[in-house]
C-alpha positions as CSV (number, residue, x, y, z in Angstrom):
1,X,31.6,70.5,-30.9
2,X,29.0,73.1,-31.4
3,X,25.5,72.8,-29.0
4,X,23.0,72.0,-30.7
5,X,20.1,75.1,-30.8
6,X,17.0,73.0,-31.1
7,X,18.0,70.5,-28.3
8,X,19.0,73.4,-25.6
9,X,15.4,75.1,-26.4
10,X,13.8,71.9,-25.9
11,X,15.4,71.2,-22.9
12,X,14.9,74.7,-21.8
13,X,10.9,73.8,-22.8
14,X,10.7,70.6,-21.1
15,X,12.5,71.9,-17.8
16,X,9.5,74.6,-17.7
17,X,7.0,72.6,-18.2
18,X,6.0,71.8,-14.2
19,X,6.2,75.6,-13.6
20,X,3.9,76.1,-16.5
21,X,1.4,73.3,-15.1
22,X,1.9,74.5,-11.3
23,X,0.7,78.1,-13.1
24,X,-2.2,76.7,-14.8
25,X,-3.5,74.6,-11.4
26,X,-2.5,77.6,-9.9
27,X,-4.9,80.3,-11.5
28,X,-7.9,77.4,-11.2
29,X,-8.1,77.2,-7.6
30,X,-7.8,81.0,-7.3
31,X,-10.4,82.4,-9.9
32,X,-14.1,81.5,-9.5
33,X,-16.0,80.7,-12.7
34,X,-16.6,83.2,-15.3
35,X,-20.0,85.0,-15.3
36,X,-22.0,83.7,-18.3
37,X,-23.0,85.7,-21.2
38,X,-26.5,87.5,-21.2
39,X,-26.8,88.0,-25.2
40,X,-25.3,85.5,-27.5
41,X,-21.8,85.7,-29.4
42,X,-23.2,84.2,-32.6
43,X,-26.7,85.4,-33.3
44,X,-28.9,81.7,-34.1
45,X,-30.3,81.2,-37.8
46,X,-33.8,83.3,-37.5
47,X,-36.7,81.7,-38.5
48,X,-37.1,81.8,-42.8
49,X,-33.8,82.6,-42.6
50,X,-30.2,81.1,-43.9
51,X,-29.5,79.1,-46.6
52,X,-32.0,76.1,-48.1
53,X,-30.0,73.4,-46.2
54,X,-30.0,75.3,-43.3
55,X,-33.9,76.2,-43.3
56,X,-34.1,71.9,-44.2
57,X,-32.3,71.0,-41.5
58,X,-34.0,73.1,-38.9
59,X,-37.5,72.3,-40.1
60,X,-37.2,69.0,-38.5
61,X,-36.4,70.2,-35.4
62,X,-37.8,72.3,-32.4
63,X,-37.9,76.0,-32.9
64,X,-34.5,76.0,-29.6
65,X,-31.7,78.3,-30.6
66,X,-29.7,75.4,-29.6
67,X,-30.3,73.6,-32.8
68,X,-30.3,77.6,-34.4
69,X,-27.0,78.0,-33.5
70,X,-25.4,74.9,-34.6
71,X,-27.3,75.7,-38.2
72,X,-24.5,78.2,-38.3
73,X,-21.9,75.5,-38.5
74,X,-24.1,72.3,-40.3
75,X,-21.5,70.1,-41.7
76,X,-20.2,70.1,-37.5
77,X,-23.8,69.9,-36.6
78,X,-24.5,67.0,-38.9
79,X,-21.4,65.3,-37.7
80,X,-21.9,65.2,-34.3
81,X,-25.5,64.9,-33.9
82,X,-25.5,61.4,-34.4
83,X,-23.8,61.1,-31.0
84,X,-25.4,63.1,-29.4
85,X,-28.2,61.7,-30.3
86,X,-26.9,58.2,-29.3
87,X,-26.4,59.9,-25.7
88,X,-29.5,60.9,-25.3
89,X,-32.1,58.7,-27.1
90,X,-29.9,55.7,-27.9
91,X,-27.8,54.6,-24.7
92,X,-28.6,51.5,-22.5
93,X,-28.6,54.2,-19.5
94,X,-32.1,54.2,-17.5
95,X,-33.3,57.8,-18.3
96,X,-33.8,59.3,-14.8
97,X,-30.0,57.8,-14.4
98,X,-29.2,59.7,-18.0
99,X,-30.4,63.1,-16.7
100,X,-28.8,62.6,-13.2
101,X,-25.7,62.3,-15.3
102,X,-26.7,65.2,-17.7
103,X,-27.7,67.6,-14.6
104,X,-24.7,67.3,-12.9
105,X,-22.4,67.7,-15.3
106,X,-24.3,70.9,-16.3
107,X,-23.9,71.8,-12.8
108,X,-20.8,71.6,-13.1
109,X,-19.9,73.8,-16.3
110,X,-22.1,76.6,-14.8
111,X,-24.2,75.4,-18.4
112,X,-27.8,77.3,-17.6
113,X,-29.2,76.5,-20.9
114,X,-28.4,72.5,-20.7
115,X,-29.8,73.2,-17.2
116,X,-33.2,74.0,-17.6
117,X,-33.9,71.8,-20.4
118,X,-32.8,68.7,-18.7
119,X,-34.6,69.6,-15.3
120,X,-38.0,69.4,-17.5
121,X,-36.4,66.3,-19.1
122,X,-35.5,64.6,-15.8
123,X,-38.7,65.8,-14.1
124,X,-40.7,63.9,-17.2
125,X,-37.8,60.9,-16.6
126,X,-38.8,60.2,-12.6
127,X,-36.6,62.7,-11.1
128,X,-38.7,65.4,-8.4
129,X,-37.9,69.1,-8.1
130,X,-36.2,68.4,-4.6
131,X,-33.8,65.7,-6.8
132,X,-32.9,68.4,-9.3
133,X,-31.8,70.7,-6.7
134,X,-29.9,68.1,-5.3
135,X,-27.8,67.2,-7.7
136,X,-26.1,70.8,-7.7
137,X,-25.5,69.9,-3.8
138,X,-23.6,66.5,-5.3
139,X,-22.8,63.3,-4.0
140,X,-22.7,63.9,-0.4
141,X,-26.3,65.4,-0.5
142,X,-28.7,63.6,2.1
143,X,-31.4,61.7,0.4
144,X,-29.3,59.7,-2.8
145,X,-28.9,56.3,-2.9
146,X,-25.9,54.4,-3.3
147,X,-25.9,54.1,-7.0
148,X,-27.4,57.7,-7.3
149,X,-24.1,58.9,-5.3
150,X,-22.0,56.8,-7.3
151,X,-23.4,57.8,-10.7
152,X,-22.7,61.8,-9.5
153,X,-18.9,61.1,-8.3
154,X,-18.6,59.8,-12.0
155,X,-19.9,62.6,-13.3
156,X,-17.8,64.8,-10.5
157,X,-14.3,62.5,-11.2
158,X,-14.9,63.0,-15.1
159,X,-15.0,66.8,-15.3
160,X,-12.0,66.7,-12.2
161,X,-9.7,64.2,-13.3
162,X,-10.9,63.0,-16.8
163,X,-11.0,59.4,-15.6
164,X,-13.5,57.5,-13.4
165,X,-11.3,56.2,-10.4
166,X,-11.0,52.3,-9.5
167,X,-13.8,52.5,-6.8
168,X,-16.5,54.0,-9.0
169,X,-15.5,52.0,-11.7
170,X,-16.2,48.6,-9.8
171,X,-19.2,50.5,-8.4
172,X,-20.9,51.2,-11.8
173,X,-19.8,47.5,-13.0
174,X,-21.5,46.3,-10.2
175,X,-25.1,47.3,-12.1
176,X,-24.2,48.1,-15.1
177,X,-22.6,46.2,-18.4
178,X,-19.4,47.3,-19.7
179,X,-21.2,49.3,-22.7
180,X,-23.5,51.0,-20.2
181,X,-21.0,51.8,-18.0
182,X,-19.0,53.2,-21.3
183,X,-22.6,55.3,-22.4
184,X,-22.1,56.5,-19.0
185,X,-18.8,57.7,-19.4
186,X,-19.3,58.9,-23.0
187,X,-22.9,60.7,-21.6
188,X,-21.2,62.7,-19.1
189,X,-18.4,63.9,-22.1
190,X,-20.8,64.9,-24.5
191,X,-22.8,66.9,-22.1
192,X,-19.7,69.0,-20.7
193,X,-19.1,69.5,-24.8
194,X,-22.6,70.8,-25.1
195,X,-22.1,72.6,-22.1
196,X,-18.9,74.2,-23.6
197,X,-20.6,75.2,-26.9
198,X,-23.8,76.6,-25.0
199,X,-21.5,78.8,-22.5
200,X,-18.8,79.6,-25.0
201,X,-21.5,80.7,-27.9
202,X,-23.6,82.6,-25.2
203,X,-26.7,80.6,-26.3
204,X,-29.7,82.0,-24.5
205,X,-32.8,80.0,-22.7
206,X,-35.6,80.0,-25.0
207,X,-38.6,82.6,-24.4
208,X,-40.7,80.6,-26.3
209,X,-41.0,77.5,-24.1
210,X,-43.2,78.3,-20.6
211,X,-42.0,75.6,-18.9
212,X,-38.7,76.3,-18.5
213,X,-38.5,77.4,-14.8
214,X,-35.6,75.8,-13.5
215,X,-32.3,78.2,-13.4
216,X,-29.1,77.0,-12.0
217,X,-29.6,76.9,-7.7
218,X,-28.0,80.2,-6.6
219,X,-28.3,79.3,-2.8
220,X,-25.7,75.8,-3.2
221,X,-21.6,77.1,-3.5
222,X,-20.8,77.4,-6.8
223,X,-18.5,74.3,-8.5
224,X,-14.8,75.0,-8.8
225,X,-13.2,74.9,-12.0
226,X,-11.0,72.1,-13.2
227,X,-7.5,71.9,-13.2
228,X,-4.8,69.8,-14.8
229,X,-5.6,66.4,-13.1
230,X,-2.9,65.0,-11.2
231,X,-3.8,61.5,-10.6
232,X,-1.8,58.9,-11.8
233,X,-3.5,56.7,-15.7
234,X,-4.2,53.2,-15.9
235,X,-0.9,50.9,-17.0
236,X,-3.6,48.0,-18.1
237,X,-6.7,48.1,-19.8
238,X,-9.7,47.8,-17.4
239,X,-11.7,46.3,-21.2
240,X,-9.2,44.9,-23.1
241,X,-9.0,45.6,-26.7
242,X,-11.1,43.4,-29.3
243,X,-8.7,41.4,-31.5
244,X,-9.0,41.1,-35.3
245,X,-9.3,37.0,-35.4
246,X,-12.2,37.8,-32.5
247,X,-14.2,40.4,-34.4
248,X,-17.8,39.5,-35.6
249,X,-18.8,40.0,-39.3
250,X,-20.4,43.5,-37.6
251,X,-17.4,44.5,-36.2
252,X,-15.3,43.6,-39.1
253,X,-17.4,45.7,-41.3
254,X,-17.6,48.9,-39.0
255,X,-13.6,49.0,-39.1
256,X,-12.4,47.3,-42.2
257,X,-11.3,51.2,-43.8
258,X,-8.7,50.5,-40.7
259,X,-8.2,47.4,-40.7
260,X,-7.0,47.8,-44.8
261,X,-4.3,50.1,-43.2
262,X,-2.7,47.0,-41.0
263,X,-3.7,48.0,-38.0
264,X,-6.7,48.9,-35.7
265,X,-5.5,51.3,-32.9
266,X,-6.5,50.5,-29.0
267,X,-8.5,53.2,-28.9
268,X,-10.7,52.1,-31.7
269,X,-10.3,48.4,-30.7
270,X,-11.3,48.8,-27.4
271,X,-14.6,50.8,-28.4
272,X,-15.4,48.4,-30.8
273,X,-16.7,46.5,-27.4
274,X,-19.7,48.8,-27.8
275,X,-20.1,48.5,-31.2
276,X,-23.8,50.4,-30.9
277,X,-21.6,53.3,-29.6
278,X,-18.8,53.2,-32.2
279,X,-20.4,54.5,-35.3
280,X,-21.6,57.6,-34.4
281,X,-18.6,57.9,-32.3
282,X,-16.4,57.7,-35.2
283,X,-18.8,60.5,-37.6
284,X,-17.9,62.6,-34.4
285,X,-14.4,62.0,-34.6
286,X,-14.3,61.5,-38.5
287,X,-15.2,65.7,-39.0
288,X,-12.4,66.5,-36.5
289,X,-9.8,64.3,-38.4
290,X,-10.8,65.4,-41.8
291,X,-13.8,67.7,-42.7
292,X,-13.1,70.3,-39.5
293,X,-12.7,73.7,-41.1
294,X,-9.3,74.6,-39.4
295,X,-5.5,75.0,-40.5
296,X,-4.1,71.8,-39.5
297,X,-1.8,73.2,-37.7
298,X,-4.6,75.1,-35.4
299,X,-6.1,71.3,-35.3
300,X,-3.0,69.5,-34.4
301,X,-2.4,73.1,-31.6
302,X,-6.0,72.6,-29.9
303,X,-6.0,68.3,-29.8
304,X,-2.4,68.5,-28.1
305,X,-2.8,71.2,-25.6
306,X,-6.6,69.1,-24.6
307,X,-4.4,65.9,-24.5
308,X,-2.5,67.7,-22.1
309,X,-4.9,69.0,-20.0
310,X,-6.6,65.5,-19.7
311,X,-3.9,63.7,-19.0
312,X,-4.5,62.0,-22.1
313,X,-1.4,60.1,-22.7
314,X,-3.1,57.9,-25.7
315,X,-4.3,61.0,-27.5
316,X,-1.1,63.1,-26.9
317,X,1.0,59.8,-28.5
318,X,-1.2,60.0,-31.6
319,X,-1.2,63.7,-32.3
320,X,2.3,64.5,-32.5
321,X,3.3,62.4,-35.5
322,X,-0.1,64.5,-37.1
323,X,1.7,67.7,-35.7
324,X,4.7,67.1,-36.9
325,X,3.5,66.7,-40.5
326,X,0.9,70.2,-39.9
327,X,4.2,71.8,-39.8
328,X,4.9,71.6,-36.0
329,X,8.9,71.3,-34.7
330,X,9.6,69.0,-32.1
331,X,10.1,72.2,-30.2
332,X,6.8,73.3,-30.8
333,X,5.6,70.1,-29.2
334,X,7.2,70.7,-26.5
335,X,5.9,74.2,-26.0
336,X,2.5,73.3,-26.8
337,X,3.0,71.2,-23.5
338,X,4.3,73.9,-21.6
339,X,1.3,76.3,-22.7
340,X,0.8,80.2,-23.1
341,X,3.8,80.5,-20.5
342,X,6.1,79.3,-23.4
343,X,8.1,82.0,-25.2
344,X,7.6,82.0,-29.0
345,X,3.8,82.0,-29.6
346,X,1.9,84.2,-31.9
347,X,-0.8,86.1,-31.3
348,X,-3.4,83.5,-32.9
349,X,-1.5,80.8,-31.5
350,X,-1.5,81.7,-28.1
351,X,-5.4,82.7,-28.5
352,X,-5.7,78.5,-29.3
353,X,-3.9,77.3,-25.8
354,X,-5.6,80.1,-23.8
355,X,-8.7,78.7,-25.3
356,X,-7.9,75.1,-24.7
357,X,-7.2,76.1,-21.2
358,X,-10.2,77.9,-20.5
359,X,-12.5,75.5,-21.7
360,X,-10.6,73.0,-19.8
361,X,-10.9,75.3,-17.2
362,X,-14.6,76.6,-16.7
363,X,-16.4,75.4,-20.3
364,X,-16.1,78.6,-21.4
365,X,-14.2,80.8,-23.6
366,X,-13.1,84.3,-22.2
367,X,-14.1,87.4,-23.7
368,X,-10.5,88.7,-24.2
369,X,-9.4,85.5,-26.0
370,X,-12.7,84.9,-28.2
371,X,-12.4,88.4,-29.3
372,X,-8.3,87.6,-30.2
373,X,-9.8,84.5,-32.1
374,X,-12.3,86.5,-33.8
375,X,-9.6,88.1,-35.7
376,X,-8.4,85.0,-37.2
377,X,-11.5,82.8,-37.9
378,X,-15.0,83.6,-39.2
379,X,-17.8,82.2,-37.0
380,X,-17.9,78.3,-38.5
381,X,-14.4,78.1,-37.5
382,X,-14.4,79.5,-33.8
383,X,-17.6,76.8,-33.6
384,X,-15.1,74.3,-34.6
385,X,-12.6,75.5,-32.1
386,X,-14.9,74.8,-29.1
387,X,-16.0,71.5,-31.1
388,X,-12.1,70.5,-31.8
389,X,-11.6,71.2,-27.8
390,X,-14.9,69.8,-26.6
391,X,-15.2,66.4,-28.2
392,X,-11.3,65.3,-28.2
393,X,-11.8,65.5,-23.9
394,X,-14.3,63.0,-24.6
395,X,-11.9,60.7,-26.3
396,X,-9.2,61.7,-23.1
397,X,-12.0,60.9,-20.5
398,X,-12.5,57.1,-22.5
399,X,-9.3,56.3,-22.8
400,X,-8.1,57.1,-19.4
401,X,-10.9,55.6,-17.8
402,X,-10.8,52.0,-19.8
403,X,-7.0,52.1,-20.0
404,X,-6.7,52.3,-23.6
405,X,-2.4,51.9,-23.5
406,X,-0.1,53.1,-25.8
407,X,0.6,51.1,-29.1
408,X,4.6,50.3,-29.1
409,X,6.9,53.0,-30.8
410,X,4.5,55.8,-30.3
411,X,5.8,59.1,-28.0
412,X,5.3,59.1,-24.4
413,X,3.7,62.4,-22.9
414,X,6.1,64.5,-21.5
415,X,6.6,65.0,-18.0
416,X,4.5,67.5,-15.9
């Protein structure tokens, strides 16, 4: 009997795969964070410039190359602004408790821009200079309260581990409802998104506004960058799913496009708790599933590799079937898993998991491997690569922390 080619590959793949995430952990611990960039990758939309629907949608908004960058990418901007907007105007979070959130996560991504706008926000919001300079000291600063330190190890477990760990869970239940303690979680994810797309498109602080005086602390140790987490995922919901013959007439309508299909996965049923959050959630989700202007094999490449990273054992079981049908081999799976170590990658391919990684990483795309990607995709779609990345760890950090399980008949996560 003749072996069979594809299995001994995968084999080989899966037996490589805890050398490739030892490798990845590895390089974390022993690099510090990239230097940001001093001029900006993708120049922002000048003012009476771009396109009508460009100059339209920036008109209503304040002269920040923030908002002039995304204009270079509006269908993603439009997409995901309603989230974002949800995070920061629309959440049940206390705003000094928002930017305390906001801050350190910034902190965290080395994300100067997101920085100094949210030290004037959290100023205006109850925070004092002395508490924005605190929070890049952390949890363990003198002066926090109990719930301040507790919102900051959130913020700290998130960006480490991609899930909020059993103590700070019951700690943030303890004073806040389940959908604040979810706009809590889903705060912290946007803004290390935003904090990815600020660092990764080199957008630069804004001349134009004089109050913008706060820089990132130089005199507090820099944060480490993240590594693979290696703690061990929920095998129970901590907010169990909500059930069809339980939905309310609201909830009904905001999934019946799924619920048409058969069935309503975890993940969505166990959002549909906050049913405020859901729907800009899902506009989010819904330009990444269908409108994102990438191959769908670069899509299905960047989703499983951040999976991966996360930990994300819900997102990785719902990606490969979509993978599979992009025109990805079971042993292309697999190496996806394994990473850039993996034999077989081409050159834009490899650009994709290096990417991945490094945003996983440090919230930031190297030089060598934007410049790689540059040769593949015009400037919308290496937005959408940090946007693919960026807002598919949000779904990891969700699911993990509420224990969204696995559906039956779906594939486990390999090990590693």
């Amino acid at each position: 009997m003749k072996p069979n080619k594809s299995f001994g590959a995968l084999r080989s793949l899966l037996l490589s795969m805890m050398l490739g995430a030892a490798t990845f952990a590895h390089g974390a611990q022993a690099e510090a964070l990239s230097p940001r960039l001093t001029e900006p990758r993708l120049a922002p939309v000048a003012p009476g410039q771009g396109n009508e629907a460009q100059r339209t949608w920036l008109a209503k908004r304040t002269d920040a190359n923030v908002y002039k960058t995304y204009a270079r990418n509006l269908d993603l901007a439009q997409a995901v602004e309603p989230f974002l907007n949800f995070a920061l105007k629309g959440s049940g979070l206390p705003p000094r408790e928002r930017e305390i959130v906001i801050l350190r996560m910034g902190w965290l991504c080395q994300a100067e821009y997101e920085w100094a706008h949210h030290a004037r926000i959290g100023k205006r919001a109850g925070l004092t200079g002395a508490d924005v300079h605190r929070i890049a000291a952390g949890p363990e600063a003198e002066g926090w309260s109990d719930f301040d330190r507790v919102l900051l190890r959130m913020v700290d477990e998130l960006r480490y581990d991609a899930m909020v760990s059993e103590a700070t869970w019951r700690a943030l239940r303890a004073r806040y409802s389940d959908a604040q303690a979810i706009d809590a979680v889903a705060t912290a994810g946007q803004y290390q998104f935003i904090s990815m797309f600020l660092n990764s498109l080199g957008v630069q602080l804004d001349s134009g506004i004089p109050d913008l005086v706060d820089r990132l602390p130089r005199d507090v140790a820099a944060p480490e960058p993240a590594t693979r987490p290696a703690s061990p995922r929920l095998t129970r919901p901590r907010l169990e799913p909500v059930a069809a013959p339980a939905m309310t007439p609201e909830q009904r309508d905001l999934v019946q496009a799924q619920l048409q299909k058969g069935v309503l996965p975890n993940f969505d049923a166990t959002l549909l708790n906050h049913q405020k959050l859901y729907g800009p959630y899902k506009t989010a989700d819904g330009y990444i599933q269908h409108a994102v202007l990438l191959p769908p094999k670069t899509r299905e490449i960047l989703l499983l590799r951040t999976a991966w990273n996360t930990r994300d054992a819900y997102g990785w079981a719902h990606h490969v079937g979509p993978a599979k049908a992009a025109g990805l081999t079971d042993v292309d799976v697999a190496r996806v898993a394994a990473g850039p170590s993996a034999s077989g990658w081409n050159e834009d391919q490899l650009a994709l998991l290096r990417a991945a990684d490094e945003l996983q990483r440090e919230a930031f795309i190297s030089d060598a491997t934007w410049r790689t990607l540059a040769k593949y995709y015009d400037s919308k779609q290496l937005v959408d690569i940090v946007n693919v990345v960026g807002n598919f760890a949000i779904n990891g950090q969700i699911a993990n922390t509420l224990g969204v399980q696995v559906e039956a008949g779906y594939p486990a996560m390999p090990k590693g």
